[in-house]
C-alpha positions in Angstrom: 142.6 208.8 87.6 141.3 212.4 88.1 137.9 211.7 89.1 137.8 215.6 88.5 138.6 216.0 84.9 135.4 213.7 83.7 131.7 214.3 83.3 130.6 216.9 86.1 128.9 215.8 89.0 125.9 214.6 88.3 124.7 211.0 89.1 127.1 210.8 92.1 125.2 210.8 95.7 128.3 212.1 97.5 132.0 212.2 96.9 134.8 213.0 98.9 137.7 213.7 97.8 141.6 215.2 98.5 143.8 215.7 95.4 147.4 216.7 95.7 147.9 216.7 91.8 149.8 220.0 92.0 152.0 218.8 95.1 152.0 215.2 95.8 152.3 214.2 99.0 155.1 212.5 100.2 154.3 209.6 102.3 157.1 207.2 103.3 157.8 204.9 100.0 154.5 206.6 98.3 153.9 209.9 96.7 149.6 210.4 96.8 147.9 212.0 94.2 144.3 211.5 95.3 142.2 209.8 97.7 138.9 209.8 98.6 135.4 208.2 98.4 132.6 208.1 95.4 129.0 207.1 95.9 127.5 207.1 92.3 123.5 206.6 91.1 122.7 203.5 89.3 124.4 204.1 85.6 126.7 206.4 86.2 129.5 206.3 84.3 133.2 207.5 84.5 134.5 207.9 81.1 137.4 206.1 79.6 140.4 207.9 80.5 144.3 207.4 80.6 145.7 206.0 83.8 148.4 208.8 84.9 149.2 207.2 87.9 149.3 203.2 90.2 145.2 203.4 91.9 144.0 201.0 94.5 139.7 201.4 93.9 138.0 199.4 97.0 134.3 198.4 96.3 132.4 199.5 100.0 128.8 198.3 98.5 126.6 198.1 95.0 127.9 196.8 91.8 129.2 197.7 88.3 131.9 197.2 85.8 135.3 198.2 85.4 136.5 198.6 81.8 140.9 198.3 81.5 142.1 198.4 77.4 138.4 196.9 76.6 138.0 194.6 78.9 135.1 194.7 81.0 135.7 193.5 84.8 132.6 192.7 86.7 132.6 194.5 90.5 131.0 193.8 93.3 131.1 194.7 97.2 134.6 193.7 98.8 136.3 193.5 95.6 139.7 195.6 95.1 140.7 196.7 91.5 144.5 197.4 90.7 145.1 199.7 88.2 148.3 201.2 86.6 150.0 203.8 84.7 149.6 203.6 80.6 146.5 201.8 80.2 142.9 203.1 79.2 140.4 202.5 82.3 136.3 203.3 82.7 134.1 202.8 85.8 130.1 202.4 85.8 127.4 201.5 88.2 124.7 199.3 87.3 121.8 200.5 85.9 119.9 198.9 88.9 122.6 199.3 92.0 124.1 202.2 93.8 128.1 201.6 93.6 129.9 202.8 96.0 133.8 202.5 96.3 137.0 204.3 97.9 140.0 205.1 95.3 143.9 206.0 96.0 145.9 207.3 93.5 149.6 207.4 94.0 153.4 206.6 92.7 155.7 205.6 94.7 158.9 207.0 95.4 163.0 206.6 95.8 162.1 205.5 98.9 160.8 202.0 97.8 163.8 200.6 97.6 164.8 197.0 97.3 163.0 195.7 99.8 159.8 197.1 98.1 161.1 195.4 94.6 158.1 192.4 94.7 155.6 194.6 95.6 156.3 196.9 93.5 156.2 193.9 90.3 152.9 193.6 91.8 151.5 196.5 90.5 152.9 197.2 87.5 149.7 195.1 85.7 145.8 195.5 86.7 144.4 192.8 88.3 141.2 192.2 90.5 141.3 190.4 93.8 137.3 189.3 94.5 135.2 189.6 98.0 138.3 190.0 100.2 136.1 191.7 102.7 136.9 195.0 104.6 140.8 194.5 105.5 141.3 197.3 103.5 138.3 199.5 104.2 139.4 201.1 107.6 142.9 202.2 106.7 140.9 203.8 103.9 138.5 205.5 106.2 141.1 206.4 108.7 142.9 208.3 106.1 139.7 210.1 105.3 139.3 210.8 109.0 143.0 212.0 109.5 142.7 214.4 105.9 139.5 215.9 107.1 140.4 216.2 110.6 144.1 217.5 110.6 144.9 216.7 114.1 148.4 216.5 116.0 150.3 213.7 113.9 148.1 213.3 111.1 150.7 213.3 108.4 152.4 209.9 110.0 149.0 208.7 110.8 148.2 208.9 107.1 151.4 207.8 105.8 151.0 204.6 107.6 147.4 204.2 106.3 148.4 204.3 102.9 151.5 202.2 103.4 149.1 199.7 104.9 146.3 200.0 101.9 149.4 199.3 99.5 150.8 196.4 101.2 147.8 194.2 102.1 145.8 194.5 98.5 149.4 193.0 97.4 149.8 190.3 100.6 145.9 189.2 99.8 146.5 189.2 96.2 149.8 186.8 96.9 147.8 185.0 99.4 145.0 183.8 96.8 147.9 183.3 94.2 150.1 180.8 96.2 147.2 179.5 98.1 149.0 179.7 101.0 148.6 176.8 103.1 149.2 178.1 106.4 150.8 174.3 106.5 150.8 173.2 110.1 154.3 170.8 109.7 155.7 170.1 113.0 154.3 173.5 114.8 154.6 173.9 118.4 151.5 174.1 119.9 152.0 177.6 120.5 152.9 177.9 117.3 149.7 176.1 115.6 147.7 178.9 118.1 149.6 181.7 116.5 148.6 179.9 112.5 144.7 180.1 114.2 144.9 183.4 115.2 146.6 184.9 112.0 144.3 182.9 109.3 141.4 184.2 111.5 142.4 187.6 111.5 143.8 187.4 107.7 140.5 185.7 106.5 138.0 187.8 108.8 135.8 188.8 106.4 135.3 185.2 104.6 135.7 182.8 107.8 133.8 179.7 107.6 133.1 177.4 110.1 135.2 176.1 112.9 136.0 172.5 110.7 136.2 174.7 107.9 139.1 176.5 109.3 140.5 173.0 111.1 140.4 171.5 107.2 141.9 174.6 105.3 144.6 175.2 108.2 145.6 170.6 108.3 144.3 169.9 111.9 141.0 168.0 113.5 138.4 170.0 114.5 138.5 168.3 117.9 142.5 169.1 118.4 142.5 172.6 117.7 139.2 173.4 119.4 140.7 172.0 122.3 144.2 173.3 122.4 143.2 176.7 121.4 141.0 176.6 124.5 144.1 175.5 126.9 146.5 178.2 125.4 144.2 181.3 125.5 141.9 180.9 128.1 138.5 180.9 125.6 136.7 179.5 123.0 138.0 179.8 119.1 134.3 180.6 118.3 134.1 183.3 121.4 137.5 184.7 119.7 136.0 185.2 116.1 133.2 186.7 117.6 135.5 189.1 119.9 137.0 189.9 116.3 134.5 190.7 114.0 132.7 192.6 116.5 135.9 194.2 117.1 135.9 195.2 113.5 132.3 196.1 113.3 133.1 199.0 116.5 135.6 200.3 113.8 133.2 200.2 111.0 130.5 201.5 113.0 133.1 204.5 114.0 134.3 205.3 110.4 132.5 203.8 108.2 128.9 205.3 107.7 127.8 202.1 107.3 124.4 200.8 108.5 124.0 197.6 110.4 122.7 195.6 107.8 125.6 196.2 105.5 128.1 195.3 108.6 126.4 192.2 109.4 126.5 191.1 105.6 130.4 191.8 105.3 131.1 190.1 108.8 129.2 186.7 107.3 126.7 187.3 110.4 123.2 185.5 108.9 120.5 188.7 109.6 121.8 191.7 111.0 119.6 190.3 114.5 122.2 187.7 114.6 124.6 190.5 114.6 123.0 193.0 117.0 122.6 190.1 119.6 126.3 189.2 119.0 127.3 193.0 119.3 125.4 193.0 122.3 127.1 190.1 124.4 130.4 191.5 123.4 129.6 195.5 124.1 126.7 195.5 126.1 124.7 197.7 123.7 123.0 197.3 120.5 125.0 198.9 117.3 122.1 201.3 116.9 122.8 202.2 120.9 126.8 202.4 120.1 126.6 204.2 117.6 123.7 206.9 119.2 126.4 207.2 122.0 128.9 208.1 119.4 126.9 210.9 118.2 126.0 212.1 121.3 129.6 212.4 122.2 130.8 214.4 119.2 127.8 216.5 119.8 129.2 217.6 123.7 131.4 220.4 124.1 135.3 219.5 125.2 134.3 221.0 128.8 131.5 219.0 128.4 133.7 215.6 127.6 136.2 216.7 130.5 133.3 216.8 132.9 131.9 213.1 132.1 135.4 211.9 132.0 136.0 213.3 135.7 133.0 211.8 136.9 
C-alpha cells in the first residue's frame, strides 16, 4: 500500500513515514517496504488501490472503515487489519473522528522457512482481529524510534521489531481462533503461576477482574489469589498494576500519547485512577514523568554525564 501514490496530503494531521520501495530492506524472514504512522482529519479517505505487498495497519485511536474487494470493515482503537497481496483495499476516517493508525508493509523472504509455514498461511487472506489493545503498538513505535534515530545496532533492533509485529498479530489472531484455554489440568503450582503471569501479560490490555481471570484460566478465585501470593512474594492485583504501568512508562516514552488515551487502553476507569496508580508505582504523576523526559532530551550529553556522576 503506497500511502504515497494516492490523493496528496491534505486531510492528514501528520504522517511519518520510511519507504524502502526501491530497495527493501532485508530484515531476518521479512523484506519491508514501508512503515510508518498516519494521523488523518475526520473523512479522509485513502483511495481504493491494489494491495502490492502483506500490510499489518494498527488502529492507535479514532475510528473509520476499511474497505477489502467491497467489503466495508468497521475500525476502531486497538483493532489490527491484515491485508494481502492481490486484493483491492480503501481506508477512511469518520466524518466525525480523527483516525489514527500505524501501517507495515512487507514480504517475506527465503528466510521464512518451514518453521514460518503456519504463519505464513496466516496471512495469505485479510482478516481483522478487534480491541486487542497495544501489544503491538510499542514494537511499532520502537521501530519508528530506531528508523528516525539510526543509532549503534539499529538495523537488528528493527529487525526484531518487525519480526515481533508479524508474529504476535498472528499468535493473537490464533489465540481468539482456538480460544485458547490456558487449561490448568494437573499444573504444578509453579506451573499454574507461570499460566497467571503469561494470560496477564498476553491479555494486558483487556484484563478483567481477578475472578474474571480465576474463571477464564479453571481455578477459584480464593486458590490462585493465595498461591500466587506464596510463590511471588506479592499480590496478583499489585502485579497487574506493576504491568500496566509498566506498559504505560513505555507508552508514555514512545508513544505521544496523552494520559487520557493511556488510561483508556490500560482499562484504568478515569485517567485520576490512573495518575494515582502511576504514582504508587513511580513516585510521580505521568504528567511529571513525562516533563522529566523532556527535560532530559533537552540537556546536553556533558550535561547528562554530569547528573549521572552526581
Amino acid at each position: 500500500m503506497k500511502h504515497d501514490n494516492y490523493e496528496a496530503r491534505f486531510g492528514r494531521y501528520f504522517n511519518f513515514e520510511k519507504n524502502f520501495w526501491d530497495a527493501p530492506r532485508r530484515l531476518g524472514f521479512l523484506d519491508l517496504y514501508q512503515i510508518g504512522e498516519l494521523c488523518c482529519e475526520p473523512g479522509y479517505e485513502v483511495k481504493t488501490h491494489p494491495q502490492t505487498v502483506y500490510e499489518i495497519t494498527y488502529v492507535i485511536s479514532g475510528s473509520g472503515t476499511s474497505t477489502i474487494d467491497g467489503e466495508v470493515v468497521p475500525l476502531r482503537a486497538g483493532d489490527v487489519l491484515i491485508n494481502a497481496p492481490g486484493h483491492q483495499h480503501a481506508l477512511q476516517a469518520d466524518e466525525q473522528d480523527i483516525l489514527r493508525y500505524n501501517f507495515m508493509g512487507f514480504c517475506f523472504n527465503e528466510q521464512a522457512d518451514e518453521r514460518y509455514r503456519s504463519l505464513i498461511e496466516q496471512y495469505r487472506f485479510p482478516w481483522r482481529l478487534s480491541a486487542t489493545g497495544g501489544e503491538i503498538l510499542l514494537p511499532f513505535m520502537r521501530c519508528m524510534d530506531e528508523l528516525y534515530s539510526q543509532g549503534e545496532y539499529s538495523h537488528d533492533l528493527l529487525r526484531n521489531y518487525c519480526e515481533q509485529i508479524v508474529i504476535l498479530a498472528v499468535r493473537q489472531w490464533l489465540n481468539v481462533k482456538t480460544g485458547d484455554s490456558y487449561s490448568a489440568g494437573r499444573a504444578s503450582a509453579a506451573a499454574s503461576v507461570y499460566r497467571v503471569i503469561r494470560y496477564v501479560e498476553d491479555n494486558l490490555y483487556q484484563l478483567g477482574s481477578i475472578q474474571d481471570i480465576a474463571n477464564r484460566l479453571g481455578y477459584s478465585y480464593t486458590y490462585i489469589s493465595h498461591l500466587f501470593r506464596e510463590r511471588t512474594g506479592t499480590t496478583l492485583q499489585n502485579y497487574i498494576a506493576y504491568k500496566k504501568i509498566e506498559n504505560a512508562v513505555q507508552l508514555l516514552r514512545y508513544g505521544g500519547l496523552s494520559s487520557t488515551q493511556i488510561a483508556s487502553m490500560l482499562g484504568y476507569e478515569s485517567v485520576q485512577s490512573f495518575s494515582k496508580s502511576f504514582r504508587r508505582v513511580m513516585g510521580v504523576t505521568p504528567t511529571h514523568y513525562l516533563a522529566g523526559i523532556q527535560e532530559t532530551l533537552r540537556e546536553s550529553p556533558a550535561e547528562q554525564i554530569q547528573h549521572t556522576e552526581e
